[in-house]
N, C-alpha and C positions, 0 to 999 in steps of 0.2 A: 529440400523442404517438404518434398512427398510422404516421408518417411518420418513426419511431426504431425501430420493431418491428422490425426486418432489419438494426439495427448490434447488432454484436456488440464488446461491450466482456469482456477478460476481465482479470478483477482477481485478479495472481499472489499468490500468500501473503497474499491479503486480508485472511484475520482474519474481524474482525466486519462487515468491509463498507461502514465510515463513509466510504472515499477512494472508493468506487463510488455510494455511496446516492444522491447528487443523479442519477446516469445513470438507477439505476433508478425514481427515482419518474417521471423525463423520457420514460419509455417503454422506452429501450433493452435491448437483451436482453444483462442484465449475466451472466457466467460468475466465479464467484469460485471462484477454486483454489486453494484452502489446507489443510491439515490440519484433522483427520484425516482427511476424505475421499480429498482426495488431496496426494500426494506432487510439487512440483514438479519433483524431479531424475528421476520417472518419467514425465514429457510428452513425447511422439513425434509425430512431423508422418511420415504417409508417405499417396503417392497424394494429395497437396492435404488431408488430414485431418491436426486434430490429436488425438491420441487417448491412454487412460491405460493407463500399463502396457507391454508385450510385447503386447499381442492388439490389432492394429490395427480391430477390431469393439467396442472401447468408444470411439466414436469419441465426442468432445466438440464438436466443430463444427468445419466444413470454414475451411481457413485465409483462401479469399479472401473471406472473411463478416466478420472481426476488424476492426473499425473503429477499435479505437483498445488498448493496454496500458497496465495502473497496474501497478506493479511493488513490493512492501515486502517483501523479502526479511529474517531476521531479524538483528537487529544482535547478538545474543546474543555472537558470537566478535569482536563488534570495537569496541563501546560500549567507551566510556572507565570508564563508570559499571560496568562487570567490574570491582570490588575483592575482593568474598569469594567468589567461586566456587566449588565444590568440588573446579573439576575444571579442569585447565590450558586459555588461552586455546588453540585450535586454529585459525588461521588459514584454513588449508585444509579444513577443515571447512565455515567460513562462507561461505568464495567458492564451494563448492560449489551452493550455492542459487542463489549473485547468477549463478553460468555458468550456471547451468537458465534461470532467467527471460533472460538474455538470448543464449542461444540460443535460445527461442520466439521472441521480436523480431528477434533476426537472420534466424531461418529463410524468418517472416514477409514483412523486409523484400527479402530476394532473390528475393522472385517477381514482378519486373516483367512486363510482356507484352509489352515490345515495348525493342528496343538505342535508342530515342530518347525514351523513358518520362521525364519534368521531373519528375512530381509520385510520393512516397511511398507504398507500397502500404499502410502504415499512417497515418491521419489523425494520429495522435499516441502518442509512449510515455514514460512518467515513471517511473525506477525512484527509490524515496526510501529513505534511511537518515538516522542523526542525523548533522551536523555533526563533534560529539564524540566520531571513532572512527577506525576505523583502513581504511574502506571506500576513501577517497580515495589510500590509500598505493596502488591497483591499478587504481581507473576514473579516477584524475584529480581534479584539482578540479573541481563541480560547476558545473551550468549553471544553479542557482538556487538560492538561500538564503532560509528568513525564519521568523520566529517566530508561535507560534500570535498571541500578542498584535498580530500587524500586521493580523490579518484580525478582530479585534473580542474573540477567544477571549483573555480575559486572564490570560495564563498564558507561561509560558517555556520551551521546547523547542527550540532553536536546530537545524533540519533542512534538510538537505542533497537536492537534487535532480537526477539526470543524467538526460538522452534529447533530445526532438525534441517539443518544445511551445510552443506558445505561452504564458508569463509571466504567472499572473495576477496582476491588478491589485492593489497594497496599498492597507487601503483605509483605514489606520491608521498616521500618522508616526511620533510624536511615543510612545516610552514610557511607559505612566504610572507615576506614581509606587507608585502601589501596586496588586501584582498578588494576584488570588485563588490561591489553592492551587490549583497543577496536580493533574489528576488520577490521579496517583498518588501525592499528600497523603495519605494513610488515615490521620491522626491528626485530621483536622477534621469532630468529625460530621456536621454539616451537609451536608457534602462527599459524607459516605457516601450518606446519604438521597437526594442529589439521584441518585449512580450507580445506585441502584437505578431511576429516573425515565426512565435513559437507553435509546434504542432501540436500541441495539447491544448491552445490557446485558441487558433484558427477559427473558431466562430468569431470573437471579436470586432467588428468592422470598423471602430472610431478610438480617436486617442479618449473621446470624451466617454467613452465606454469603460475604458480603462482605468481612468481617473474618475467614477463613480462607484468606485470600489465598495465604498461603504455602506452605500444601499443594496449591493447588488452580491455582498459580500465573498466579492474576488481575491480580498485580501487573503481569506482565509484559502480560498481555492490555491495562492501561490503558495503559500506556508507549506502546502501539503504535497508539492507535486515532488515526486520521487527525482533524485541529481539525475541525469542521462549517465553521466560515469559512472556512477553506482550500479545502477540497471543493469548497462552492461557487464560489469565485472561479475555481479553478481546470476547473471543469463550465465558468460561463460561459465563461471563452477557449480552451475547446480542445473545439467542439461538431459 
């Protein structure tokens, strides 16, 4: 694990952290940049630093250190799953995030050192949204597809993946016939119980916490959390 201590992985709009966790139990020095702490359309790269805000002395870590980006920008303005919203889809709203996170990547990837440079200033970048939305009307079709159910997670989220990585392995053909409640099921208690169990979840203290979803909008928090099987697969081929 000693010999990850000096890659810097930063996970944009991470959330709770589950598309990072296999980096960080691995050693690596994970940076996750999400809300509320920070703001991704507020990240500046200036003098080889990347840093928050206007004041280039909240420096978050010098750019030639970044060893690889996770990217989950929110799908909020482009999920298909937007039927009752309160408030009209905004398009340009949402690309606003996915242009933050990849102008960090861009920024990144334009600091070769030298005009005959083969190899990547980043080891790897994966920005992920779902399938079922409207991200690919702007980056394209994606450079990987697959459902949490491929990687063991029995469950159906059909998600979409653009950048520069290596493919992990499915480790799962064949669908089966009968899938467990995704977890954003909250009508299956059992279901609930086990979220409380979950370590991306662990602040939680009450089932009534959990079942207040809607004010406190947890729902969306589960929508987003990266499968653990994916994680993983995806940790192993791209290290």
């Amino acid at each position: 694990m000693g010999r990850n201590k000096n890659k810097i992985i930063l996970d944009l709009c991470g959330g709770t952290g589950a598309w990072s966790r296999p980096y960080k139990d691995a050693g690596y020095d994970v940076r996750n940049i999400t809300s509320p702490e920070y703001d991704v359309r507020n990240i500046n790269i200036f003098e080889g630093w990347l840093y928050d805000g206007k004041d280039p002395q909240n420096r978050i870590c010098k750019i030639e250190d970044v060893y690889g980006i996770l990217a989950a920008p929110p799908c909020t303005m482009f999920s298909d799953a937007r039927t009752h919203a309160k408030t009209p889809r905004n398009l340009k709203i949402g690309m606003d995030i996915v242009k933050a996170c990849l102008d960090i990547i861009y920024e990144i990837q334009f600091k070769i050192k030298s005009d005959q440079q083969k190899y990547s200033p980043l080891k790897f970048w994966a920005l992920e949204n779902p399938w079922y939305g409207r991200t690919k009307w702007f980056l394209g079709y994606p450079t990987y597809i697959f459902n949490p159910w491929e990687f063991g997670d029995m469950y159906k989220k059909k998600t979409a993946l653009w950048g520069y990585f290596n493919p992990p392995i499915k480790t799962v053909i064949l669908a089966p016939d009968k899938m467990k409640p995704s977890p954003v099921d909250l009508q299956h208690p059992m279901k609930k119980f086990d979220m409380l169990l979950m370590p991306e979840l662990k602040e939680l203290k009450s089932r009534s916490m959990l079942e207040d979803w809607k004010k406190t909008g947890l729902r969306q928090t589960l929508r987003s959390i990266t499968p653990k099987g994916f994680a993983e697969a995806f940790f192993k081929a791209n290290q």
